[in-house]
Each structure stands twice: as structure tokens, then as C-alpha cells.
C-alpha positions as CSV (number, residue, x, y, z in Angstrom):
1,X,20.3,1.0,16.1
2,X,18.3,4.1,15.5
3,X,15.1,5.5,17.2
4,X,12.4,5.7,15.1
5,X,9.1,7.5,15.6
6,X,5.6,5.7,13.7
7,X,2.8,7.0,13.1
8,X,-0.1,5.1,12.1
9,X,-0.5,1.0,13.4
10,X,-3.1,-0.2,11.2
11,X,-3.1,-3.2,9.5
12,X,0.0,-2.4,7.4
13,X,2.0,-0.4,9.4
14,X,1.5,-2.1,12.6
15,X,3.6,-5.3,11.0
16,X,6.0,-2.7,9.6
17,X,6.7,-1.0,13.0
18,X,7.1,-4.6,14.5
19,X,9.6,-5.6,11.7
20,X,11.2,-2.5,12.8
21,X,11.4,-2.7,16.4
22,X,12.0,-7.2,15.2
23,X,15.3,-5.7,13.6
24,X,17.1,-3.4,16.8
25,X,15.4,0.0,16.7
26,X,13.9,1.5,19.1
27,X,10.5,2.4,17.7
28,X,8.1,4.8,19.5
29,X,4.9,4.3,18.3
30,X,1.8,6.6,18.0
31,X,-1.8,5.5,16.1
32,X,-5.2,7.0,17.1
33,X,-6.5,3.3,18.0
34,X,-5.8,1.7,21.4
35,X,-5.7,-1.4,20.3
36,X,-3.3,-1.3,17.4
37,X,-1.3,0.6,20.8
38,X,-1.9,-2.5,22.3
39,X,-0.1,-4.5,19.8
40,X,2.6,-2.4,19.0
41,X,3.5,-2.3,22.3
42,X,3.3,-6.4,22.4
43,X,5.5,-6.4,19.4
44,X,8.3,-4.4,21.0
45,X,7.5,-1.1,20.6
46,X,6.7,2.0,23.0
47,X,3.7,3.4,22.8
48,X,3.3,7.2,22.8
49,X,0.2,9.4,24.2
50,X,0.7,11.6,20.7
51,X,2.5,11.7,17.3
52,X,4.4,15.0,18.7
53,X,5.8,12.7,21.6
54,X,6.4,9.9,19.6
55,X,8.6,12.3,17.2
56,X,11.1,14.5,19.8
57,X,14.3,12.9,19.3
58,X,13.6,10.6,16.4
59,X,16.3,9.8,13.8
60,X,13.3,8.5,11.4
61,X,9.7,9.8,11.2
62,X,7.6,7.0,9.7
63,X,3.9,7.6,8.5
64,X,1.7,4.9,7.9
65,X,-1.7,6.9,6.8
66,X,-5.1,6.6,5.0
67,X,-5.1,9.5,2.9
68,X,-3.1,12.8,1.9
69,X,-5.1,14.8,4.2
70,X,-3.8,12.7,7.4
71,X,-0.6,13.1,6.3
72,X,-0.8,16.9,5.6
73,X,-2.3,17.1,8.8
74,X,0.4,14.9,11.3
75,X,3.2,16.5,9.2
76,X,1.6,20.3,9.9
77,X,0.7,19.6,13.9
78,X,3.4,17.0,14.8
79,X,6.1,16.7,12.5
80,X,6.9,20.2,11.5
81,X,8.5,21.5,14.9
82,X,9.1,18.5,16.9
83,X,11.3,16.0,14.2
84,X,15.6,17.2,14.3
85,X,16.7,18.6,11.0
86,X,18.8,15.3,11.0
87,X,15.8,13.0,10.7
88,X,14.8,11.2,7.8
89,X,11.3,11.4,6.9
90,X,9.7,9.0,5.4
91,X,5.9,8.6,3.8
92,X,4.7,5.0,3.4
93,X,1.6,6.0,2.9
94,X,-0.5,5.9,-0.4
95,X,-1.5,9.2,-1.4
96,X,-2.0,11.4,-4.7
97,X,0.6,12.7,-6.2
98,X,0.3,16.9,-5.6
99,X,0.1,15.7,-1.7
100,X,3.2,14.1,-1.8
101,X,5.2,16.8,-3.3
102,X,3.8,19.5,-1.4
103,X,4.6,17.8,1.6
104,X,8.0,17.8,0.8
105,X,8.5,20.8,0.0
106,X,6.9,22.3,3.1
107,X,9.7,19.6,4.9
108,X,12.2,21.2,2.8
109,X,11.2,24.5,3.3
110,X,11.8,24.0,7.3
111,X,15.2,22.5,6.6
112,X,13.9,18.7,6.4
113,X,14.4,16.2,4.1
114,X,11.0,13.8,3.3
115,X,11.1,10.9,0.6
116,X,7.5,9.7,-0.5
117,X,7.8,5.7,0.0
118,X,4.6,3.6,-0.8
119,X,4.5,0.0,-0.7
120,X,3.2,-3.3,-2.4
121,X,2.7,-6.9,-0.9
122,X,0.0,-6.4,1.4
123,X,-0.7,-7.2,4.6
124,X,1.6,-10.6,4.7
125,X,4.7,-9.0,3.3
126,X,4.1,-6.3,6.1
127,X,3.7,-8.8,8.5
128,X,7.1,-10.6,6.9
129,X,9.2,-7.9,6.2
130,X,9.2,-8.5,2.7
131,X,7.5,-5.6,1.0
132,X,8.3,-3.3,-2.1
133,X,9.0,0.2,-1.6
134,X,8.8,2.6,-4.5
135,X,10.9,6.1,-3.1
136,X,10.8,9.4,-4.1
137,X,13.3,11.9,-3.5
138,X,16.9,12.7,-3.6
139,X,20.0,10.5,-4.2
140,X,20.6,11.4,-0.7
141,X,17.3,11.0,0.7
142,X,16.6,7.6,-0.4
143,X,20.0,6.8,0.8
144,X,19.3,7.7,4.4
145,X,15.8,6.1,4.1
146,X,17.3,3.1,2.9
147,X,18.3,1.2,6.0
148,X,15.3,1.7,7.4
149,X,12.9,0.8,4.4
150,X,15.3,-2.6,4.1
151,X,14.6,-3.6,7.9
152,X,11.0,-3.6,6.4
153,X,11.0,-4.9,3.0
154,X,12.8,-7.0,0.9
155,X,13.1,-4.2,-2.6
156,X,13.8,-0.9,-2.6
157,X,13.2,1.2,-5.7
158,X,14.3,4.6,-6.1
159,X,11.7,6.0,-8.8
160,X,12.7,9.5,-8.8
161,X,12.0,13.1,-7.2
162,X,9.5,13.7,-4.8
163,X,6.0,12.8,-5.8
164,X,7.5,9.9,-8.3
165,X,7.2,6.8,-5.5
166,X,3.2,8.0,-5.5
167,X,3.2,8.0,-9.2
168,X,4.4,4.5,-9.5
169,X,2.7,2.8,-7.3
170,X,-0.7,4.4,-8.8
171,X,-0.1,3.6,-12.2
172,X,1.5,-0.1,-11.0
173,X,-1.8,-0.3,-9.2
174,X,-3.8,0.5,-11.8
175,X,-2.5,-2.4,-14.3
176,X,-3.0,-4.3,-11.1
177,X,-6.8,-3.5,-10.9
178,X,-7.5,-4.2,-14.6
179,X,-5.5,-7.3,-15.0
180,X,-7.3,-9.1,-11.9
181,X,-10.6,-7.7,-13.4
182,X,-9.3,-9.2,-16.4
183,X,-8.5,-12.2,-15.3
184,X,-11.8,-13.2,-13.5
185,X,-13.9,-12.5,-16.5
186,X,-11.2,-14.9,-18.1
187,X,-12.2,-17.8,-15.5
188,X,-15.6,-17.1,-15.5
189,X,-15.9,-17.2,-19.8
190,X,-13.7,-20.5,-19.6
191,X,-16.3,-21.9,-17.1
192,X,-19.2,-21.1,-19.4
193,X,-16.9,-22.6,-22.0
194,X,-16.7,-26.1,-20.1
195,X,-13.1,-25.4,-19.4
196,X,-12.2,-26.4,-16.1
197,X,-10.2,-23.9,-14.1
198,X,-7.0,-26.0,-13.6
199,X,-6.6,-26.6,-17.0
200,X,-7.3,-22.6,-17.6
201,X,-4.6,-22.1,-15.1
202,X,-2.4,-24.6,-16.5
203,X,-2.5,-22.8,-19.7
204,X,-2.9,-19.5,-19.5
205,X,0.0,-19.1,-16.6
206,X,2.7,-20.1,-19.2
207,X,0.8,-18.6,-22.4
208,X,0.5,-14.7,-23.2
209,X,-2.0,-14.6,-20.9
210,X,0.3,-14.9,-18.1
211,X,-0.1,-12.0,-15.3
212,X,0.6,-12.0,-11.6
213,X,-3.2,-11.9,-11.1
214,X,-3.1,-15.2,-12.9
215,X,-0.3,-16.8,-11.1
216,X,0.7,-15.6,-7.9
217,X,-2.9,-14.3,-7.1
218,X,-5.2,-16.5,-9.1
219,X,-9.0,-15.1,-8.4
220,X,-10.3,-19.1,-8.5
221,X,-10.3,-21.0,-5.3
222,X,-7.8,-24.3,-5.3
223,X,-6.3,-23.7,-8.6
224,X,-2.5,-22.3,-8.6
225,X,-0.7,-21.0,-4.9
226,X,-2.2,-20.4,-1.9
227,X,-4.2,-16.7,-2.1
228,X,-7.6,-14.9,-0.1
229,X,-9.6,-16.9,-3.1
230,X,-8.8,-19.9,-0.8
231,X,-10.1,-18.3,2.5
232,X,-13.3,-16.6,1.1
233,X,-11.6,-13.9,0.2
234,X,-10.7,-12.6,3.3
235,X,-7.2,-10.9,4.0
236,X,-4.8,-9.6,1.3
237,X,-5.8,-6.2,-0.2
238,X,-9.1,-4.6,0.6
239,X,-11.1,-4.2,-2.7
240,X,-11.6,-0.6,-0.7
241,X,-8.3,-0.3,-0.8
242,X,-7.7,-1.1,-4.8
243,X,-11.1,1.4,-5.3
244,X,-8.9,4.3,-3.6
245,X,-5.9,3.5,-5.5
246,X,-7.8,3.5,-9.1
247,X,-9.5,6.8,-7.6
248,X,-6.0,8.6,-7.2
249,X,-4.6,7.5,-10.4
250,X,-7.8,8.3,-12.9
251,X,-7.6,12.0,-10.5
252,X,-3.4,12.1,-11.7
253,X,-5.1,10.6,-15.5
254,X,-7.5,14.0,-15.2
255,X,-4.2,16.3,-14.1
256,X,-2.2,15.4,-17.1
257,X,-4.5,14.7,-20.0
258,X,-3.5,11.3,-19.8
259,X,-6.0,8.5,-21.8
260,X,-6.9,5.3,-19.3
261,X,-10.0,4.3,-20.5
262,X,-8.8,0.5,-18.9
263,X,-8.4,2.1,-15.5
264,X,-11.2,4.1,-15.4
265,X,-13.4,0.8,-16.4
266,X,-11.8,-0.5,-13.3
267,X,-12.7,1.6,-11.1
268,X,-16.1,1.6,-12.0
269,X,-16.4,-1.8,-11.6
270,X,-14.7,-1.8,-8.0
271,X,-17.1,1.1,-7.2
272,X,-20.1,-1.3,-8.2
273,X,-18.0,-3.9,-5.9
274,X,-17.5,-1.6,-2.9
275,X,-21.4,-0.6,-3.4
276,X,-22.4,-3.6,-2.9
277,X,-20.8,-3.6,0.6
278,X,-17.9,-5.8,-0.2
279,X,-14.9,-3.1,0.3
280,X,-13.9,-5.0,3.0
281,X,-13.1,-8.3,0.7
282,X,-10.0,-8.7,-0.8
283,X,-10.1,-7.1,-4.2
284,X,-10.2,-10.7,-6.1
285,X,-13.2,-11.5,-4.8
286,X,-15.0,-9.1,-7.5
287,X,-15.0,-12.4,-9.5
288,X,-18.2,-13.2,-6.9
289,X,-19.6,-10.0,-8.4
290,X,-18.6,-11.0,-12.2
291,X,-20.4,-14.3,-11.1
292,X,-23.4,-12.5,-9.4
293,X,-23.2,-13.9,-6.0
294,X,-22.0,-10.7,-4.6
295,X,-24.4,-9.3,-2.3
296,X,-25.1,-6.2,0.5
């Protein structure tokens, strides 16, 4: 198998370094944390004092990153003159758009190729291997990223040039946001209706209605599968999380002229969330909000 460098262990890349170093590579793993270190290393991997050491003789360069800066930033001081022209990298991270292309062209530039390779699932299909990756870059590009994105995840999309794996996983994201926003003032207008959820559920999951905030992520404790709303929303996607991604897409809405008046009502209503000091609860749990239980 190959070696691959990663960079960045937190909660979703450290399952998605130990899925790679699960599946035969040898990973050499960097993240600013010791204890996400810690637990790379107990998942197989080999922990590295710097992203630069983790990168010399790498075949894949994989970034796992909060923000476009932090990825400008490791590709500018570690990447760029430690990766081989041969290595693939690769961008998990969720970032805006003008980021992600200008990243790969400054890869490009130095005689590297870079694909831009955002996820969906969350934290349990990291943990399982079994997320989405939306890629952007060349035909060739996404070919050589492919083997490693498939030891990961369990679809892999090829959505375009550079900068288009961003784009659809921002605007996906932002259907995402307002659908589960949606869907809890849905539940909570039945309730006031004296319609019980279950038979909500039972009806609106195979109606028009239907979304996968409805049924694969119902909002409403002990009604449809098992999701955070059955652990006090704890786990799954940080409503912090869902705020930054409705942030980047109504910044790409502003670039292009584009009218989302639905996502932009989102994200004020996860900013209201977040400001209420629940950014840390999985982004369902605005239905406590909706409800007015939601508290600092």
C-alpha cells in the first residue's frame, strides 16, 4: 500500500486517517492536538512532530482542516516544498470556493496536482468508512485520488474542476440546513395541531413531504431510525458546523448574484442557535430552539 501523509485528526479526520491506516497504508499523521496524536497513533498510525515531516516521501497529502485559511497556510509552509511532484493532493476539508481553486493553482503552478474533496456523513460514516466525497479536479486527478478517497468512504463523486467539490457540498449543505429547519417547524406545528409525531412521521416520510431530514435524520426523539435527537442531541453534525457551511455558501450566493433567500433564512436562524451557546449540538437540535427550551 501507499504512504500517506494527514494532516488534521479532529473529530472527522481522525476516523478517516484510521480507516486509512484500517485498510494497509502507511499513514504518517500530523494534527496540532496531542491527544488526537494520541489516538491516531492507537489507531495505527505514526505520529509526526510537524506537517513538513509528516509530508517528505508521501505518495498522498491529505488535509483534514477548519477553514481555507489553515489550509492556505499548511499548503504554503508544509506542503509546497516538502510533497514529490508524484503525490496526489488531496483537500477534505470544507472551505469556500475562491480558496479551493487558488490552492490548486498555486499546487499546479509548482508542478502539483491537488483535487478539492469535501465530505458528507458526519462523524459516524468517518468513523465507518462510509462517507461521500464530492471531488474537484481533473479526470486524472480524481483518478489518482480515488483509491485513497474509496479506503475512506463508500461514494465518490467527481463534480468537476477545481473549486466544484466545494461548490457542491455548499449548496447540498444549504438544502440540508433549510430542509431540517423545515422540518422541525413541521413537528412542532403538527404537535400544536394534536398530531402526534409518529403518525407525522408515518405520513409525511412517504408523502411530498418526504426529505432526509425527515427520514434518515428525523429532528423528534423516538420517532423513525436511530439519530442525535435520541441522545440529546449530542454527536452527528455540530450546528457550528452547519452555521459555517450556510456562511460559505450565502458568501459564494453574494460572489455570483445568486438569489437564496431560503438559505440565508437559515443561517440566521442557526446564528440565533449558535448564539445561544448551542454550536456544539448537533444541528437538529434547533428544533429545542423552535420549541423555546434552548438556552445559554
Amino acid at each position: 500500500m501507499a504512504r500517506v501523509a494527514f494532516i488534521g485528526l479532529g473529530n472527522m479526520g481522525g476516523g478517516m486517517a484510521a480507516n486509512l491506516a484500517k485498510n494497509g497504508h502507511d499513514v504518517r499523521a500530523f494534527d496540532l492536538s496531542e491527544e488526537a496524536l494520541a489516538k491516531a497513533k492507537a489507531a495505527g498510525c505514526l505520529p509526526k512532530a510537524s506537517a513538513a515531516e509528516a509530508i517528505e516521501g508521501a505518495e498522498a497529502v491529505v488535509t483534514m482542516l477548519p477553514a481555507g485559511k489553515h489550509v492556505e497556510s499548511v499548503y504554503t509552509d508544509a506542503v509546497f516544498g516538502n510533497a514529490a511532484t508524484s503525490a496526489i493532493l488531496i483537500d477534505c476539508s470544507t472551505i469556500d470556493v475562491a480558496t479551493a481553486k487558488r490552492v490548486a493553482d498555486a499546487a499546479a503552478a509548482k508542478g502539483l496536482t491537488a483535487v478539492d474533496a469535501p465530505v458528507s456523513g458526519g462523524i459516524g460514516a468517518a468513523n465507518a468508512g462510509t462517507l461521500t466525497f464530492m471531488v474537484g479536479g481533473s479526470q486524472d486527478a480524481f483518478a489518482r485520488a480515488e483509491p485513497f478517497l474509496a479506503d475512506m468512504g463508500k461514494a465518490l463523486i467527481h463534480a468537476g474542476q477545481n473549486g466544484a467539490g466545494q461548490a457542491a457540498k455548499i449548496c447540498n449543505n444549504m438544502i440540508l440546513g433549510a430542509t431540517m429547519a423545515a422540518t422541525c417547524e413541521a413537528f412542532l406545528l403538527a404537535e400544536k395541531l394534536g398530531l402526534k409525531a409518529q403518525a407525522f412521521y408515518d405520513i409525511a416520510s412517504v408523502s411530498s413531504g418526504q426529505s432526509w431530514s425527515m427520514t434518515s435524520y428525523c429532528p423528534v426523539p423516538g420517532v423513525g431510525p436511530d439519530t442525535p435527537a435520541d441522545h440529546d442531541y449530542q454527536g452527528g453534525f455540530a450546528a457550528a458546523l452547519m452555521l459555517k457551511d450556510l456562511r460559505l455558501a450565502m458568501a459564494a450566493s453574494e460572489d455570483v448574484g445568486a438569489q437564496t433567500p431560503m438559505g440565508a433564512q437559515a443561517r440566521e436562524l442557526y446564528e440565533a442557535f449558535a448564539d445561544q451557546g448551542q454550536g456544539g449540538v448537533d444541528f437538529s437540535g434547533i428544533i429545542r430552539m423552535l420549541r423555546g427550551e434552548a438556552q445559554e
